[in-house]
N, C-alpha and C positions, 0 to 999 in steps of 0.2 A: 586614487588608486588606478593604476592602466590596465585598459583591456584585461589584458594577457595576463598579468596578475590575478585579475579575479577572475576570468575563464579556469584559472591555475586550481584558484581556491573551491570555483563550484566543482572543476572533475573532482578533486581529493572529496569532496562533500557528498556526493552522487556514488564513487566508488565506495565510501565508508555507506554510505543508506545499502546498497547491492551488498554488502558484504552482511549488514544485518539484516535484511531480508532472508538471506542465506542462515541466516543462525535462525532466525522464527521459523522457519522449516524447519530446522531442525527439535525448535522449542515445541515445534506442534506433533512432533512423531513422538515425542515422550509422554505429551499428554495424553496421547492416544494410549502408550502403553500403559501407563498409571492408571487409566481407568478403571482399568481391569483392577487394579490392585489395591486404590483408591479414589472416589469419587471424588470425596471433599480436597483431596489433593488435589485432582484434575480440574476443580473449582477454579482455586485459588491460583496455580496455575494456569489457567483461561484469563483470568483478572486483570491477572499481571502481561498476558499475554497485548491484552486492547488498552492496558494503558501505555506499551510499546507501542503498539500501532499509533494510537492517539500522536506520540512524540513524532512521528517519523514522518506522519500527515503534518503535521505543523512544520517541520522543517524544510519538508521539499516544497509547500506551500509559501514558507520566504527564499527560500533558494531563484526559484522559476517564477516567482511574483504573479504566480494564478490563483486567480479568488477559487474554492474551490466549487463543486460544482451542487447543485443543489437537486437531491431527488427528487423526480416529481410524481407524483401515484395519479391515476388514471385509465383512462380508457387511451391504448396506444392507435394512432394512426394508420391508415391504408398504407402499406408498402410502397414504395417510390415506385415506380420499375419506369427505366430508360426505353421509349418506343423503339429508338435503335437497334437496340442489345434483344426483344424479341423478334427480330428479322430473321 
């Protein structure tokens, strides 16, 4: 397959992931309203919500061929600070 071929095929693949990101905002403002109206709706709802997520992690993750990144809990580090940058 050439370059430009599949530069072709990850933009259409990357604009389709933005374009469902853009609808789970939108899936998430209804959950909010449901709430109110029904929990266990708003449950299930949710569910379905992270098992889109889950698909969309796995895709951009073959797309861009980055392992993904691994949480780490802890005690966090001294802030870097460049001795320059407090002159």
């Amino acid at each position: 397959m050439k370059s430009t071929h599949r530069d072709t095929i990850e933009l259409h693949m990357l604009t389709s992931l933005a374009r469902s990101q853009r609808a789970i905002c939108r899936i998430l403002e209804t959950i909010a309203d449901q709430v109110e109206i029904s929990e266990q709706l708003a449950v299930h709802l949710a569910e379905n919500l992270s098992t889109l997520s889950g698909y969309q992690r796995t895709l951009i993750h073959k797309i861009t061929k980055q392992k993904p990144r691994k949480r780490q809990m802890g005690t966090p580090a001294k802030p870097w600070m460049n001795k320059q940058v407090l002159r």
